[in-house]
C-alpha positions as CSV (number, residue, x, y, z in Angstrom):
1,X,21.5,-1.9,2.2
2,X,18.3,-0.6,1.1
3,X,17.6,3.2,-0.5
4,X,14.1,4.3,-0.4
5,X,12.8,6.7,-2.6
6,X,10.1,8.2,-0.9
7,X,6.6,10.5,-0.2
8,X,5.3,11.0,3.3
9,X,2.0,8.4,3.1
10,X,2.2,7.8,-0.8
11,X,2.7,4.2,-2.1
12,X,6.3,3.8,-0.7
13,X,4.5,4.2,2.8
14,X,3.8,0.1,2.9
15,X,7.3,-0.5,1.4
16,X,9.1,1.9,4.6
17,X,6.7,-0.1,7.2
18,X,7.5,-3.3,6.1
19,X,11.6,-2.7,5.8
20,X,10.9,-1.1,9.3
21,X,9.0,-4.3,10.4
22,X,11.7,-6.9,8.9
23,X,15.0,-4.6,11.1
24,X,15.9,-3.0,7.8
25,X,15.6,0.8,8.0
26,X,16.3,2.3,4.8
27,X,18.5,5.2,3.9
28,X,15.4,7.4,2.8
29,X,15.6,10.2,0.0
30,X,12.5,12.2,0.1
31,X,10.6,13.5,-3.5
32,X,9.7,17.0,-3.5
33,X,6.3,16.8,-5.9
34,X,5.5,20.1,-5.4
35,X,8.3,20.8,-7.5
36,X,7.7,18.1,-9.2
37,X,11.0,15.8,-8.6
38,X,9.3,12.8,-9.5
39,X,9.7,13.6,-13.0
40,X,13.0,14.8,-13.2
41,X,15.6,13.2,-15.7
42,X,17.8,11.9,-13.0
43,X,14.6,10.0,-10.8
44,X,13.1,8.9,-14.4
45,X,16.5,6.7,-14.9
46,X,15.9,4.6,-11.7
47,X,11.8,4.8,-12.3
48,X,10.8,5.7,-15.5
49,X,7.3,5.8,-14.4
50,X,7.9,8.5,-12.3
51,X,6.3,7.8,-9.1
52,X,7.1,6.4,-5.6
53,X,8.5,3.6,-4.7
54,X,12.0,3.2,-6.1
55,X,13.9,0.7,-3.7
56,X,17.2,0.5,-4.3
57,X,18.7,-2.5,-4.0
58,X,22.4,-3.3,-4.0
59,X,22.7,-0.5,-6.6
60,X,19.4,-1.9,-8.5
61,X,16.5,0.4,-8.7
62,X,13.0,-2.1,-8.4
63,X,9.5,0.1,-8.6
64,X,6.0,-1.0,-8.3
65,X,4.9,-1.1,-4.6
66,X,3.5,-4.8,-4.8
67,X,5.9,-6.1,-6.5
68,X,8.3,-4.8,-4.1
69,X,6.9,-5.7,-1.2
70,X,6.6,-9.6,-2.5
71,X,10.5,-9.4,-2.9
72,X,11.0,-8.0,0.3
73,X,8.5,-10.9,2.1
74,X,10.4,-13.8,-0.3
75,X,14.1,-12.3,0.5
76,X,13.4,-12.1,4.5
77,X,11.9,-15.7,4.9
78,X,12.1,-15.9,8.8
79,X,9.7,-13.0,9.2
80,X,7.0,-14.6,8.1
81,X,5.5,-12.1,6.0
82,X,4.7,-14.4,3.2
83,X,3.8,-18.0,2.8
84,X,6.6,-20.1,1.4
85,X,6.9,-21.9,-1.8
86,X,4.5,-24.8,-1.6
87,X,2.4,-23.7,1.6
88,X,-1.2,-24.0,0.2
89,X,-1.6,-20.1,1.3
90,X,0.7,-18.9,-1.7
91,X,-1.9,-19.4,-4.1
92,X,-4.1,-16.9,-1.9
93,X,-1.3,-14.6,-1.1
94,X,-0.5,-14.1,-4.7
95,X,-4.3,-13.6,-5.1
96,X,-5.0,-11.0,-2.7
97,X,-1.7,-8.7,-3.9
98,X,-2.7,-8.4,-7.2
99,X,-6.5,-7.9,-6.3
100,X,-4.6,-4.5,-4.0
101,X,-2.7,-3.8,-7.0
102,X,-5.2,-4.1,-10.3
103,X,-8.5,-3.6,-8.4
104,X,-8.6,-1.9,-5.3
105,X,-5.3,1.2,-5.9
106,X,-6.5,2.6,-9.1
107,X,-9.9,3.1,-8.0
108,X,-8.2,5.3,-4.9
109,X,-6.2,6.8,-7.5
110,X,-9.6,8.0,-9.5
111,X,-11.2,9.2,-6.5
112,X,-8.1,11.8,-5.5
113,X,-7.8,12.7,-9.2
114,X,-11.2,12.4,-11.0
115,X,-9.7,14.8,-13.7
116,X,-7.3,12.7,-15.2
117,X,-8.9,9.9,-17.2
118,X,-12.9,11.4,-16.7
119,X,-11.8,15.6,-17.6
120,X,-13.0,18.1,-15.5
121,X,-16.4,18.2,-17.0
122,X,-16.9,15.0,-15.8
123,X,-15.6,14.7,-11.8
124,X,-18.9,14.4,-10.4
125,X,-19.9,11.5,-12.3
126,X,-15.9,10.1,-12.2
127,X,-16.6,10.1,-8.2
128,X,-20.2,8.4,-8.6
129,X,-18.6,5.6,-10.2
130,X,-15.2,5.4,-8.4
131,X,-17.1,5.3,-5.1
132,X,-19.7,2.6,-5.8
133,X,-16.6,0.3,-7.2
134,X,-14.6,0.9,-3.7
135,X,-17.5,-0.1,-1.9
136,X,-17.6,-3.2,-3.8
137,X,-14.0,-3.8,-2.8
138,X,-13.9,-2.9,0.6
139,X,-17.6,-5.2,0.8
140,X,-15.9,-8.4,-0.9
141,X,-12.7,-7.7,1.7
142,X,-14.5,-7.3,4.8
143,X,-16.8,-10.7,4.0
144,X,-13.3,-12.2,3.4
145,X,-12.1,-11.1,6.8
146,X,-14.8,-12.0,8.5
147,X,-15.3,-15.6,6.8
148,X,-10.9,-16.1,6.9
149,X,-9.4,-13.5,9.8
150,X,-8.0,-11.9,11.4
151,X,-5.5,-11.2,9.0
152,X,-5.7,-11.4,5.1
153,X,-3.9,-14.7,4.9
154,X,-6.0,-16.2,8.2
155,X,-3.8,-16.3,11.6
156,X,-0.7,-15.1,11.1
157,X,0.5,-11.3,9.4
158,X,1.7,-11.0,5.8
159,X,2.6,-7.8,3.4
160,X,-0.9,-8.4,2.0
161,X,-1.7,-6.6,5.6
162,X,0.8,-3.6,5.2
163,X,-0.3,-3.0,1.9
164,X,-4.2,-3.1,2.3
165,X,-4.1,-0.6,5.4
166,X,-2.1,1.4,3.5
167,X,-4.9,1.5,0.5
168,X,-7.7,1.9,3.6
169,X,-5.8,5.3,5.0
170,X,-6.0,6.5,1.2
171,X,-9.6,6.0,1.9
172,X,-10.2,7.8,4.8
173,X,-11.2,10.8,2.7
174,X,-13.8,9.0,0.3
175,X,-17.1,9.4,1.0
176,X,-17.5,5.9,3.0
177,X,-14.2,5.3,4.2
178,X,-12.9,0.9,4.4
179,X,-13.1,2.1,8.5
180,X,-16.7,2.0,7.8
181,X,-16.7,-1.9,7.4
182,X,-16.3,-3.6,10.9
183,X,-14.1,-6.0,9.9
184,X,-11.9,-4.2,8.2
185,X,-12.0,-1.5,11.1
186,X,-10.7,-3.9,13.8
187,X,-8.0,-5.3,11.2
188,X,-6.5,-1.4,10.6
189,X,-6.8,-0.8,14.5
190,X,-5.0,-4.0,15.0
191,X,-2.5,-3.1,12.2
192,X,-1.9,0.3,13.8
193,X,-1.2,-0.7,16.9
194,X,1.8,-2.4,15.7
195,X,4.9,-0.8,17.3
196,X,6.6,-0.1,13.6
197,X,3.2,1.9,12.9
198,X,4.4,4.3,15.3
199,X,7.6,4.4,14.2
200,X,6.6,4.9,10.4
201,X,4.5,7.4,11.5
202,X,7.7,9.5,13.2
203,X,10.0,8.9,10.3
204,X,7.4,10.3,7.8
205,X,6.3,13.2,9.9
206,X,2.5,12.0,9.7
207,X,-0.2,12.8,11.9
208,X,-3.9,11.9,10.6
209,X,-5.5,8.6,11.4
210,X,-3.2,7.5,14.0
């Protein structure tokens, strides 16, 4: 039994679609951050970074998105959703999560909150810089697509997917949204036309870029 500790489209929104994807709806317990939830003493003890995703497994809180959604892929081996131990494609799955994780979600995170590391002051020139380095990214991901497609991993579906169009929606505010690439434009239709999409879409109450 999985418990999800949730935000409608945060970063537990490729962690929901997947356990939706592999037959294991989540009981869900939705955050309030406009009162600020996250941080409260009780949430802090399962995630003491206080943010979303907590999955709680078997009683065990786990946090990080990527690192959650590599447990999930390893611990649901008939889905396909990662390459197994010894399939030459490991090496590049492995690759391609931590490029989501260390390269491509903190810059989305600087564009929505330019203030935090830059200071007010300094937004403008925060964005500047923030936006030329997700270009970069979503440059060096649509060449991969297009030299290595459809999917991330070549032929066949793997979390790498969930999690990049989950990082591409968080873009579709930026000043050149990863929709703007044609490669990976026809991998997020293609990855929204998954049944689950829908679904994820009802169970979060979402609306935009659907």
């Amino acid at each position: 039994m999985y418990t999800l500790y949730y935000s409608p489209g945060a970063a537990s929104m490729a962690v929901h679609w997947l356990l939706i994807e592999l037959g294991q709806p989540p009981e869900l317990r939705l955050l309030d951050f406009a009162s600020r939830e996250q941080k409260s003493p009780g949430y802090l003890v399962l995630n003491p970074a206080g943010v979303v995703p907590t999955l709680v497994i078997d009683g065990e809180p786990m946090f990080e998105a990527a690192a959650i959604l590599m447990h999930l892929a390893d611990s649901h081996p008939d889905a396909g959703f990662a390459p197994a131990s010894g399939d030459p494609r490991r090496r590049a799955y492995y690759q391609w999560m931590f490029h989501l994780a260390n390269m491509v979600q903190p810059q989305l995170r600087a564009w929505w909150y330019p203030a935090e590391a830059a200071g007010e002051a300094n937004t403008d020139a925060a964005l500047d810089l923030t936006q030329s380095r997700l270009e970069a990214a979503w440059t060096r991901l649509d060449a991969h697509l297009a030299a290595h497609g459809p999917y991330m991993l070549g032929e066949q579906v793997s979390a790498v997917d969930f999690y990049l169009t989950m990082l591409m929606r968080w873009a579709r505010g930026t000043r050149q949204p990863a929709t703007n690439w044609p490669h990976l434009a026809t991998h997020a239709r293609r990855m929204k036309a998954r049944p689950s999409f829908a679904l994820l879409y009802e169970r979060e109450g979402l609306s935009e870029w659907d």
